[in-house]
C-alpha positions as protocol buffer text, in pm:
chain_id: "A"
residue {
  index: 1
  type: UNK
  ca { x: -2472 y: 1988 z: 1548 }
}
residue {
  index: 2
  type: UNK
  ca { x: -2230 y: 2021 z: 1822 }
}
residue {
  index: 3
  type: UNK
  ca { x: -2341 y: 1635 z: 1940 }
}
residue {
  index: 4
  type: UNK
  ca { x: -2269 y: 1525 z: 1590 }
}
residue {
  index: 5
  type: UNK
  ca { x: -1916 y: 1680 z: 1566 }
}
residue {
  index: 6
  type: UNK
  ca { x: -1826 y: 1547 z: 1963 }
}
residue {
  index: 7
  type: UNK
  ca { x: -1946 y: 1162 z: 1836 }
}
residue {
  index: 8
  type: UNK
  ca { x: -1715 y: 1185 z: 1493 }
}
residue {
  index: 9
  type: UNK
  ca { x: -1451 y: 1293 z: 1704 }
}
residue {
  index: 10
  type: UNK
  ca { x: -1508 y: 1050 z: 1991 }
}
residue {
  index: 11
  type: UNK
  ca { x: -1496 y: 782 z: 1651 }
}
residue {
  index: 12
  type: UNK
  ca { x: -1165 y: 945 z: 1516 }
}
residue {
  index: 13
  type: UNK
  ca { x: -1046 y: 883 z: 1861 }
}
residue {
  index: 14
  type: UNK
  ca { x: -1171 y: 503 z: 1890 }
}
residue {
  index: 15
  type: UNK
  ca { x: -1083 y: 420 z: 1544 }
}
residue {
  index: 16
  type: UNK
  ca { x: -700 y: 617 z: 1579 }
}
residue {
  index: 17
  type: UNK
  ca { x: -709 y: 467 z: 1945 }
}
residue {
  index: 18
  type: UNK
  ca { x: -628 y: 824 z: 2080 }
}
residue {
  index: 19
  type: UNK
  ca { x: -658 y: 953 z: 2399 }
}
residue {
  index: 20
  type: UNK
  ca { x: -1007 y: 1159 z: 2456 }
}
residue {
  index: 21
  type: UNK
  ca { x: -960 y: 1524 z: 2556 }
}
residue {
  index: 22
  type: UNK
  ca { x: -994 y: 1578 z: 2938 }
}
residue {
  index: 23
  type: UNK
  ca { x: -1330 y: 1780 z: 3101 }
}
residue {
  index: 24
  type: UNK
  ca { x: -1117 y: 2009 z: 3267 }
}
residue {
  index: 25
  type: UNK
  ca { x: -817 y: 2048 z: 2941 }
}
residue {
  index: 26
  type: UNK
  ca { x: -580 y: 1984 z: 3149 }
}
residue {
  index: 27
  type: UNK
  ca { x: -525 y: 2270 z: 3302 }
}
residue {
  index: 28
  type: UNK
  ca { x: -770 y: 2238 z: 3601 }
}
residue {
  index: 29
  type: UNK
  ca { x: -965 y: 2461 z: 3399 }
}
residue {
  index: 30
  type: UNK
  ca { x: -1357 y: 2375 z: 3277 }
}
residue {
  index: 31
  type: UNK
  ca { x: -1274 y: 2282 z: 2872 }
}
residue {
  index: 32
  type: UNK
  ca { x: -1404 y: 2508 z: 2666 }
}
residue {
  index: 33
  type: UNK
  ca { x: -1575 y: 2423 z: 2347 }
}
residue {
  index: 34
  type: UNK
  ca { x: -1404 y: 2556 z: 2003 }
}
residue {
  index: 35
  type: UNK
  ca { x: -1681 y: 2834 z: 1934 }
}
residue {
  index: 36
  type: UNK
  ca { x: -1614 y: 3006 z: 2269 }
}
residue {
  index: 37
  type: UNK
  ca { x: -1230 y: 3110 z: 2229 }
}
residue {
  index: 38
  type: UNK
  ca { x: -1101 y: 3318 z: 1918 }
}
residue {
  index: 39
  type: UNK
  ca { x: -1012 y: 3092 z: 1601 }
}
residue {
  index: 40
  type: UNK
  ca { x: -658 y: 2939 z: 1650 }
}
residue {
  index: 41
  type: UNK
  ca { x: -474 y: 2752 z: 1326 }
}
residue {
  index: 42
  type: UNK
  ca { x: -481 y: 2385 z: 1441 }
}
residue {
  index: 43
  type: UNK
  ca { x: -227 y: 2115 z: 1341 }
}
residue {
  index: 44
  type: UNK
  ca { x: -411 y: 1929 z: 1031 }
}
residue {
  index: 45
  type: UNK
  ca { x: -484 y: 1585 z: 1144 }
}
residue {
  index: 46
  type: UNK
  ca { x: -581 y: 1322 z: 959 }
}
residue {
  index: 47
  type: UNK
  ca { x: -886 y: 1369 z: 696 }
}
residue {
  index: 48
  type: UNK
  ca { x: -1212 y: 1206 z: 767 }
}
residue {
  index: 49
  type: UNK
  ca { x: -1258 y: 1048 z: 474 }
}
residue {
  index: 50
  type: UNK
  ca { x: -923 y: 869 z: 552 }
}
residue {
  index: 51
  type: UNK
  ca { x: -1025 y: 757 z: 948 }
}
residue {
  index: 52
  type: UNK
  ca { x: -1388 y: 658 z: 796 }
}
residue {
  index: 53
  type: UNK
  ca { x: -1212 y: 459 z: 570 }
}
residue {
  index: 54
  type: UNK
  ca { x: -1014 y: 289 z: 795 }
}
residue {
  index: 55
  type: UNK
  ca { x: -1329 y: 259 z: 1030 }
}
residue {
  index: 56
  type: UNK
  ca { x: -1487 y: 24 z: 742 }
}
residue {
  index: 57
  type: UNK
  ca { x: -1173 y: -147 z: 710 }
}
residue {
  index: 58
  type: UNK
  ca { x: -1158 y: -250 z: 1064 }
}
residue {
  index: 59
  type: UNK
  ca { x: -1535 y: -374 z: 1027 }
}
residue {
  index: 60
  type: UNK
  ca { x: -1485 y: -570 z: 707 }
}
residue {
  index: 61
  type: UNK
  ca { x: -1212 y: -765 z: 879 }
}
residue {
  index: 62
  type: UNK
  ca { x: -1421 y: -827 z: 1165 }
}
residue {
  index: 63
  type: UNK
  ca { x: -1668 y: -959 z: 942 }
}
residue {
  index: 64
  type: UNK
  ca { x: -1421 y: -1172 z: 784 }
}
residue {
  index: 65
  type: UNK
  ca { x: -1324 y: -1329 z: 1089 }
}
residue {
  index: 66
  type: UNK
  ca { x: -1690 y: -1411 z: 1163 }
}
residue {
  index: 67
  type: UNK
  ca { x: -1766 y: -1598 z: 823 }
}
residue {
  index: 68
  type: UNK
  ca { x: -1767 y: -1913 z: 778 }
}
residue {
  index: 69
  type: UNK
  ca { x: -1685 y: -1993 z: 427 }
}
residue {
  index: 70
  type: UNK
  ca { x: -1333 y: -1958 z: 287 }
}
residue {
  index: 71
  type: UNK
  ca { x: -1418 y: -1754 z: -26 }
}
residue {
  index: 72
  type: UNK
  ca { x: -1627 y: -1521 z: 156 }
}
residue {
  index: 73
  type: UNK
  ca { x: -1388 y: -1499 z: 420 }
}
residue {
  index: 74
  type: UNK
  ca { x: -1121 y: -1456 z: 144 }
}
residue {
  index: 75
  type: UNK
  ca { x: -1306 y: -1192 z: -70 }
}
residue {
  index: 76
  type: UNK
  ca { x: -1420 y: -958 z: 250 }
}
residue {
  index: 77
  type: UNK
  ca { x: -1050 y: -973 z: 426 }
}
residue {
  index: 78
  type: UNK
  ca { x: -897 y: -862 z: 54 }
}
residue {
  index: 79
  type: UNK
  ca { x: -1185 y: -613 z: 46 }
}
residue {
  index: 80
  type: UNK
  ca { x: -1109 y: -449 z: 429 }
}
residue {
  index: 81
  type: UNK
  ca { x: -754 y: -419 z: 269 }
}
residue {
  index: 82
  type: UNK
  ca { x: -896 y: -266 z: -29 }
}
residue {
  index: 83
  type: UNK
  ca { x: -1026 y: -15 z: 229 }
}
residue {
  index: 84
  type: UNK
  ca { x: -735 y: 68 z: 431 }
}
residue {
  index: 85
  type: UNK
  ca { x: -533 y: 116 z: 132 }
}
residue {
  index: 86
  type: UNK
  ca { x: -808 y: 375 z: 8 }
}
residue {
  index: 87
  type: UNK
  ca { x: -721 y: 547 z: 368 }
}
residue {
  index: 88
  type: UNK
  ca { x: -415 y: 604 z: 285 }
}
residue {
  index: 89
  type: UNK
  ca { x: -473 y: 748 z: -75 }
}
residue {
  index: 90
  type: UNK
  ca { x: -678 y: 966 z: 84 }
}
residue {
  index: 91
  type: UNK
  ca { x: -478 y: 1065 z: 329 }
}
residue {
  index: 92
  type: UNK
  ca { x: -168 y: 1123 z: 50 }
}
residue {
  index: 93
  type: UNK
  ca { x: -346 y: 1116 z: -255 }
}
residue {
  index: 94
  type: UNK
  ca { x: -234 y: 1362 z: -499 }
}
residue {
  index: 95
  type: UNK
  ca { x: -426 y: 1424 z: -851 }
}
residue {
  index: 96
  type: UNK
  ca { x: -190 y: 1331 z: -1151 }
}
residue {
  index: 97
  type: UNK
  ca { x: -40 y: 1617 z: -1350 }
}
residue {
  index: 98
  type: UNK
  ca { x: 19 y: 1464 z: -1637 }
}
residue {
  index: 99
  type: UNK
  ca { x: -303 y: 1488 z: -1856 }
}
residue {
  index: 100
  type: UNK
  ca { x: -191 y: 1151 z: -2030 }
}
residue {
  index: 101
  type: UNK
  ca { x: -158 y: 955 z: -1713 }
}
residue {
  index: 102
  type: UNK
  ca { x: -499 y: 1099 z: -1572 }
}
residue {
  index: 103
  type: UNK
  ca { x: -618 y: 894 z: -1856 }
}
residue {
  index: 104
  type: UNK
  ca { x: -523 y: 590 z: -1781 }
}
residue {
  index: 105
  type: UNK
  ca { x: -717 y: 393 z: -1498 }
}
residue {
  index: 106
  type: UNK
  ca { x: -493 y: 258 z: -1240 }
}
residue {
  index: 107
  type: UNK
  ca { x: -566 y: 7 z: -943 }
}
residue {
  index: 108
  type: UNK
  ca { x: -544 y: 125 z: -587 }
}
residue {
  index: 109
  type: UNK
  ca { x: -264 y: -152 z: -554 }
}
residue {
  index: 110
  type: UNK
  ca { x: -107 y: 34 z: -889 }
}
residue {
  index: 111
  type: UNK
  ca { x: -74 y: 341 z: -673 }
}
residue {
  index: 112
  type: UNK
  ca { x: -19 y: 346 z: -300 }
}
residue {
  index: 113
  type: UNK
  ca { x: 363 y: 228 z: -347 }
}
residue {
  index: 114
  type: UNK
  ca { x: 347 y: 619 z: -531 }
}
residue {
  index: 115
  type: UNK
  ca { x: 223 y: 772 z: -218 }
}
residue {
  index: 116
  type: UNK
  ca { x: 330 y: 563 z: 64 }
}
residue {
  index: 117
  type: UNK
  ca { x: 678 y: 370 z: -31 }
}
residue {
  index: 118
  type: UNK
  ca { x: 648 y: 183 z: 328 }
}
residue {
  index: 119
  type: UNK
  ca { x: 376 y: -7 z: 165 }
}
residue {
  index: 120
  type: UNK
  ca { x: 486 y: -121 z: -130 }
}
residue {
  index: 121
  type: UNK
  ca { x: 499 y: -426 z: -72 }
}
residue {
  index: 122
  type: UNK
  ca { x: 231 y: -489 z: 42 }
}
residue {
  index: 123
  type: UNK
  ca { x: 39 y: -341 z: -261 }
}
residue {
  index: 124
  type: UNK
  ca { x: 245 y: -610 z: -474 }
}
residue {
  index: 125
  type: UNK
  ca { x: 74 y: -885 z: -243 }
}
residue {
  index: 126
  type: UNK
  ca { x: -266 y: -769 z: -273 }
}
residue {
  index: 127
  type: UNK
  ca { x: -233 y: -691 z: -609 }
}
residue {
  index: 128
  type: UNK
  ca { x: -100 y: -1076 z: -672 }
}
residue {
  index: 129
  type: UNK
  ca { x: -453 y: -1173 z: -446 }
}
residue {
  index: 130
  type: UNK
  ca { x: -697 y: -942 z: -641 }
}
residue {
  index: 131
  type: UNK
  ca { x: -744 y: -1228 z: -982 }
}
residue {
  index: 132
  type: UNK
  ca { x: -836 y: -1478 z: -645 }
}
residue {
  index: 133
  type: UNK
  ca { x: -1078 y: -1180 z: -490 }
}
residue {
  index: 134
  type: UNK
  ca { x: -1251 y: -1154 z: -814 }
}
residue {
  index: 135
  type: UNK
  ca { x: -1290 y: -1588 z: -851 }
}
residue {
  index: 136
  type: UNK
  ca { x: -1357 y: -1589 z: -492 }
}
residue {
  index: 137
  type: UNK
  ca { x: -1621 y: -1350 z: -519 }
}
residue {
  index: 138
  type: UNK
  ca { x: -1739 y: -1570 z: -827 }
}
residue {
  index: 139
  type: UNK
  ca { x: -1805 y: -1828 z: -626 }
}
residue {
  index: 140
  type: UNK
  ca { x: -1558 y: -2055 z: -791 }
}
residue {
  index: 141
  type: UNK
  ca { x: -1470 y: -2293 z: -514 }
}
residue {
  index: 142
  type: UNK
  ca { x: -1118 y: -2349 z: -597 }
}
residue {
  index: 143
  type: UNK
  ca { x: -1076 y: -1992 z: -519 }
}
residue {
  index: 144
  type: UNK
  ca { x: -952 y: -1972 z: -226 }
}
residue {
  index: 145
  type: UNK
  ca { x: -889 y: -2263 z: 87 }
}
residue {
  index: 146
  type: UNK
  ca { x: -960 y: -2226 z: 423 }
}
residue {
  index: 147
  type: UNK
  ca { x: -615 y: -2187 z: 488 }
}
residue {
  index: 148
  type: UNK
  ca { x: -597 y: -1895 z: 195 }
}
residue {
  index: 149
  type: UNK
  ca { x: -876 y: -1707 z: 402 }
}
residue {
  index: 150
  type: UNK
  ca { x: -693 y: -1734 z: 766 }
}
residue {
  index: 151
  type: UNK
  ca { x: -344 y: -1622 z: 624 }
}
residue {
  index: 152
  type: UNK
  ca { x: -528 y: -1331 z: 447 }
}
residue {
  index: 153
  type: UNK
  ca { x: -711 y: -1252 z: 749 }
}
residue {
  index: 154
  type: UNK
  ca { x: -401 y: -1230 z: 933 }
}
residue {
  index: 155
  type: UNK
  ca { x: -220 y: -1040 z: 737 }
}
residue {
  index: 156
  type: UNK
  ca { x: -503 y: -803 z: 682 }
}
residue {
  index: 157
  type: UNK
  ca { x: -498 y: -765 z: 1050 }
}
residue {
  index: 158
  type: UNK
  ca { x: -94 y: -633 z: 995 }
}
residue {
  index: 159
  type: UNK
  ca { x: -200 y: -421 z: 668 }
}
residue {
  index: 160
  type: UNK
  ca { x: -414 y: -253 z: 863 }
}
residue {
  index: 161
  type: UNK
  ca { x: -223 y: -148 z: 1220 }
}
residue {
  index: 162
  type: UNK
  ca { x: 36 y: -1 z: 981 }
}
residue {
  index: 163
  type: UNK
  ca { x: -251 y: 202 z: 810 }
}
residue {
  index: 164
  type: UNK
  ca { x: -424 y: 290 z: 1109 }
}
residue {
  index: 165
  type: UNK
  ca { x: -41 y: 383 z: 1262 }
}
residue {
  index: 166
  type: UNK
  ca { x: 60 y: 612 z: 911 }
}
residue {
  index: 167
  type: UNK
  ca { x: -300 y: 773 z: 953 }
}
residue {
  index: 168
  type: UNK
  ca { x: -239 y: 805 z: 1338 }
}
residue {
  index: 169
  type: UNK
  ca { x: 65 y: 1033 z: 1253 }
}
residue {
  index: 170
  type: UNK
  ca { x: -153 y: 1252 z: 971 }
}
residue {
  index: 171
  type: UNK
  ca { x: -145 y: 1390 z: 715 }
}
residue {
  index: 172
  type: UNK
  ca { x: 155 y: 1620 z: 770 }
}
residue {
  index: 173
  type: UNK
  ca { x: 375 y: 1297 z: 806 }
}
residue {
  index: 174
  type: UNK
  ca { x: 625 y: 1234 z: 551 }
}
residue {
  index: 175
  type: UNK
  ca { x: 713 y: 829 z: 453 }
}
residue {
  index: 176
  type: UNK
  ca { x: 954 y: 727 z: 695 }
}
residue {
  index: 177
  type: UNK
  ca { x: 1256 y: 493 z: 601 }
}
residue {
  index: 178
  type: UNK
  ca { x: 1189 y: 121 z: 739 }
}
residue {
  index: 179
  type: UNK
  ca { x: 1376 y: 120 z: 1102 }
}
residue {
  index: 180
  type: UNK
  ca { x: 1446 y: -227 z: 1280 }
}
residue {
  index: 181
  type: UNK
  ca { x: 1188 y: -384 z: 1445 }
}
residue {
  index: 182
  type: UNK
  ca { x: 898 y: -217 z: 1186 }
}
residue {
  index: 183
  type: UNK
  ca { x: 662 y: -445 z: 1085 }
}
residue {
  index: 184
  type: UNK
  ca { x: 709 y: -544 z: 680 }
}
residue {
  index: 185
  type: UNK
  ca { x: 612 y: -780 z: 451 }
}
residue {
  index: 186
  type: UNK
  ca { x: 494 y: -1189 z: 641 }
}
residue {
  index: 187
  type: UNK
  ca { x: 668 y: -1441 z: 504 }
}
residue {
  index: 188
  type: UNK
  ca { x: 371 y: -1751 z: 475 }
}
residue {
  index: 189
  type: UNK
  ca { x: 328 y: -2038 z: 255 }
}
């Protein structure tokens, strides 16, 4: 078990692109697993469904890059988004209160601008892409063009160092106004 546990958190670490814990703790000292030392409250990091998330994310955009056909290329970039914006609900998701709106089914891109305001525009521009996802993924060629799929792809790549920064900070982190020089919204076309 203990191997298991060291390898998700040596993922969390790649995946977060956080620094490993030191052999020694850094305090010269031999580090000590968790079990030998008296239970401590730890600061809450980020949830694992939320860095797993992300993990596939990162993959599916990798994969993108590698295809060669614009509509596949297209449909797996919008799905890595898809992903990372899943992260996020995880990470901030809240269950709805209202018994009327727990009814109604609502779109990922409906409801991360709820729990994370930084991103709400980019929800709007995946949202617009979702109708060409869902032709793309069809197989109806005029989908999506070659130049579609790159701009996608590259602004995928954005989407998701945002995510992986908001997920970085935890779950503790409350949305943060937009401060100069903070990556928003490309402007292509």
């Amino acid at each position: 078990m203990r191997e298991t546990e060291d390898g998700r958190n040596t993922r969390r670490a790649q995946v977060l692109q956080l620094p490993l814990p030191s052999p020694t703790g850094g305090s010269g000292m031999p580090y000590r697993p968790a079990e030998d030392i008296h239970p401590v409250l730890r600061r809450a990091g980020a949830p694992p469904a939320a860095v797993d998330l992300l993990a596939q994310a990162q993959r599916g955009l990798a994969d993108a890059r590698e295809l060669s056909g614009p509509l596949e290329r297209y449909a797996t970039a919008h799905l890595a988004a898809l992903r990372a914006s899943a992260a996020v609900l995880a990470l901030r998701g809240r269950p709805e209160e209202s018994p009327r709106k727990r009814k109604r089914i609502r779109t990922a891109w409906e409801v991360l601008p709820e729990v994370a305001p930084e991103l709400a525009e980019w929800a709007g521009y995946y949202a617009a892409g979702a109708p060409k996802r869902a032709a793309a993924e069809a197989g109806i060629a005029s989908a999506a063009s070659a130049r579609d799929a790159d701009d996608l792809i590259r602004n995928t790549a954005l989407f998701l160092r945002m995510v992986q920064r908001l997920i970085a900070r935890g779950a503790g982190a409350v949305p943060a106004a937009r401060s100069e020089g903070e990556e928003g919204m490309p402007r292509t076309g």
